[in-house]
N, C-alpha and C positions, 0 to 999 in steps of 0.2 A: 116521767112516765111511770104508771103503775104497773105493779106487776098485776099477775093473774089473781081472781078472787080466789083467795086462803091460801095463797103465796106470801107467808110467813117473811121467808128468810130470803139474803140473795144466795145465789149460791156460786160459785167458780173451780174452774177444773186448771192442771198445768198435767202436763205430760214429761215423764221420766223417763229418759231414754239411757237403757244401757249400754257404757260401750261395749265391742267385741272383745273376751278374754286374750289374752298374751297366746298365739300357738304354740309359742317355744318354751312355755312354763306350763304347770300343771293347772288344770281347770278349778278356779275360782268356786266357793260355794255359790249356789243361787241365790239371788236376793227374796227374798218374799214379801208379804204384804205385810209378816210384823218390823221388817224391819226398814222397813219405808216409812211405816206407821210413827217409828223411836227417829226417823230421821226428820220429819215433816209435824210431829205433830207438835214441837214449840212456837211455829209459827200460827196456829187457830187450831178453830174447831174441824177437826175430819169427817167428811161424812160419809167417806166411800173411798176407795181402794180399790179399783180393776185391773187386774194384772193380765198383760198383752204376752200370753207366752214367757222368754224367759230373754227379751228386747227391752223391756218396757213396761210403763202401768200410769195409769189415770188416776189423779189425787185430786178428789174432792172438796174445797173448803165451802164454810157458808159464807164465806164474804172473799170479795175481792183482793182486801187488802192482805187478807190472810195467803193467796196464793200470790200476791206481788212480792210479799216481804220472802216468801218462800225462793222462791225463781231469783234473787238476788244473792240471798245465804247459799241456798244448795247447788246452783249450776257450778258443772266442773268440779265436782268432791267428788269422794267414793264411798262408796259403799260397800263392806266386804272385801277390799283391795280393787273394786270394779269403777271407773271412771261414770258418772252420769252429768247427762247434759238436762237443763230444766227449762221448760219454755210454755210458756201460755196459749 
């Protein structure tokens, strides 16, 4: 199937989910979008970053394979001492 005419690129999303900080420990810094960027972006090209509040964020690549090899490397790492889960 083709994409859409001047549909360049593919493109693909995975979603980051953070887990909840420790209650019993002092509150974790926030993650942000540069440092999802330094976590995600040796697997491809990023095209985008939406950050879902301070849960979660939508990482962009232009191909598939760039958010497959992702979702493999990064599910269950942390970020900032914070646990995330990675899933397509």
């Amino acid at each position: 199937a083709r994409g859409e005419e001047g549909d360049d690129r593919a493109v693909s999303t995975l979603y980051v989910r953070f887990a909840d900080a420790d209650s019993a420990g002092p509150a974790p810094p926030p993650i942000t979008e540069a440092d999802l960027r330094d976590k995600f972006y040796s697997h491809g090209e990023i095209t985008s970053v939406r950050m879902h509040k301070d849960v979660g964020a939508f990482v962009e690549y232009t191909t598939a394979e760039a958010t497959e090899l992702a979702i493999a490397a990064a599910n269950r790492t942390d970020i900032k001492g914070r646990r995330v889960f990675v899933n397509g």
